[in-house]
C-alpha angles and dihedrals in degrees: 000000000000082000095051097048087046095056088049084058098055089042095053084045096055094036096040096186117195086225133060131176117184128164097233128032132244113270085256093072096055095086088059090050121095104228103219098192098053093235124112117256107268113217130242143194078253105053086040092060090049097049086050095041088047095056084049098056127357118209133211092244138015129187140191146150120198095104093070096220137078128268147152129184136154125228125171078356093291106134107232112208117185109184124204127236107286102010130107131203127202108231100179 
């Protein structure tokens, strides 16, 4: 709900980890991405709530793997990892 994935967003504010992991990206790293499908990304309440939370408080990293392919790219100078099926990445 709107009211869950607010109070994600004030947590993440107070808290302010160096390190996210989401299953899905901020609105900002779909243009990175290789859309395998050929369609355009279509938005969500969650990606809407990252993009949000992301514009709140930028971490060093942030990983995440529902896009099934690999991809890094830096914005804001967050580091955006996005890890494919079956792989694994060390972040420490």
């Amino acid at each position: 709900s709107y009211v869950e994935l607010q109070k994600a967003i004030d947590t993440i504010g107070i808290l302010r980890p160096s390190v996210m992991v989401t299953h899905m990206a901020p609105t900002c790293v779909h243009p990175h991405l290789r859309l395998l499908s050929g369609v355009g990304v279509v938005s969500s309440r969650t990606m809407d709530a990252l993009e949000a939370l992301f514009q709140f408080h930028q971490p060093k990293l942030w990983c995440m793997g529902h896009y099934h392919q690999n991809m890094v790219c830096t914005i804001n100078g967050t580091v955006f990892v996005c890890i494919n099926m079956n792989e694994m990445m060390p972040i420490i």
